[in-house]
Structures are given as C-alpha cells and as structure tokens.
C-alpha positions as CSV (number, residue, x, y, z in Angstrom):
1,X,0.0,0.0,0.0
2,X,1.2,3.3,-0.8
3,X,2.2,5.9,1.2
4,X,-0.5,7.9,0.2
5,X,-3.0,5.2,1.0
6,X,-2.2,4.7,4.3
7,X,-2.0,8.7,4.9
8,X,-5.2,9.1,3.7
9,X,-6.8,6.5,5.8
10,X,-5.1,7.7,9.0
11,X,-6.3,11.2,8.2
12,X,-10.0,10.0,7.2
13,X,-10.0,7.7,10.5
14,X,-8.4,10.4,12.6
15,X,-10.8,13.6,11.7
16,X,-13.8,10.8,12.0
17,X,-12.9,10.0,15.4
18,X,-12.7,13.5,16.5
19,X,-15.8,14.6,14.8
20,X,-17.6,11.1,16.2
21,X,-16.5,12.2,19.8
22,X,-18.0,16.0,19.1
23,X,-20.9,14.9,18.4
24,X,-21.1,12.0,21.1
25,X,-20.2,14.8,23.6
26,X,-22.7,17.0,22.5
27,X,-25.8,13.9,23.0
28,X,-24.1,13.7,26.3
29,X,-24.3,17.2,27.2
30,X,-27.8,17.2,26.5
31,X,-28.6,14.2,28.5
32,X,-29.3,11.6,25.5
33,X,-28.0,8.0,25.6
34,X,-25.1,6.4,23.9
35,X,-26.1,5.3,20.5
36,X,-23.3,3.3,18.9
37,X,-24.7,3.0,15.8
38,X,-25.0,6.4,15.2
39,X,-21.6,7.3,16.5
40,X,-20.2,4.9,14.3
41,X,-22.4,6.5,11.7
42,X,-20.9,10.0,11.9
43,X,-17.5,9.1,12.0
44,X,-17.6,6.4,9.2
45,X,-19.6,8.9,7.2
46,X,-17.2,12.6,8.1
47,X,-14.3,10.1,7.7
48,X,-14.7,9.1,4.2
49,X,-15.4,12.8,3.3
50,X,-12.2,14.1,4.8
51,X,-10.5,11.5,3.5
52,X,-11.8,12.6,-0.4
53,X,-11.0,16.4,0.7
54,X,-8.0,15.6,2.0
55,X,-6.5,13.0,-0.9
56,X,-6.5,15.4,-4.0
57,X,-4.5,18.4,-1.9
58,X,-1.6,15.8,-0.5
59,X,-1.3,14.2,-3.8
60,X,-1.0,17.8,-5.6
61,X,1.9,18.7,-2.7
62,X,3.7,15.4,-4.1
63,X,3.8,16.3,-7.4
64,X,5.0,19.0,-6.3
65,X,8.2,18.1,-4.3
66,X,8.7,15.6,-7.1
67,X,9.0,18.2,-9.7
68,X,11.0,21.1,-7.4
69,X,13.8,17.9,-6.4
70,X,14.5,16.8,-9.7
C-alpha cells in the first residue's frame, strides 16, 4: 500500500474519530444516551469525506516536491 494510501486513511479515521467524539459529547451534554450505531455512523460517514478532501490536496503537494527535487 502506498504511502498515500495509508496517509489518507489515517487522516480519514483520525478527523472521523474526532468529529464522532464532538458529536457523542454534544448527546451527552444534552442528556441523550449512547447510540453506537450512530456514533459509528458519523465518524464512518465525516471520515470518508475528509479522506476525499483531504487525498486530492496531499497528492498535488507530491507532485510538487517531485518536480522542485528533480
């Protein structure tokens, strides 16, 4: 798997967690139950949209250093 890859699915399952936590915090803040299904919901779901943001930018910035070392 390329380096890419795996960079992209770290980010995707990184920003997912986070956002899945935010929103977890926010049910328990206003006093509504754990609902794993929907936590793994939103950070399945934010995940794979950060990772599709996220993909097209780091690949540019490799093209990039590619071009500027040769």
């Amino acid at each position: 798997m390329s380096s890419l890859n795996k960079g992209t699915i770290k980010y995707a399952l990184i920003s997912g967690l986070c956002f899945a936590f935010g929103m977890a915090a926010f049910d328990y803040l206003g006093r509504v139950d754990f609902n794993l299904l929907k936590f793994a919901f939103n950070l399945l779901l934010f995940g794979f949209f950060m990772g599709l943001i996220f993909r097209p930018s780091v690949r540019n910035q490799l093209k990039k250093r590619k071009q500027n070392s040769k």
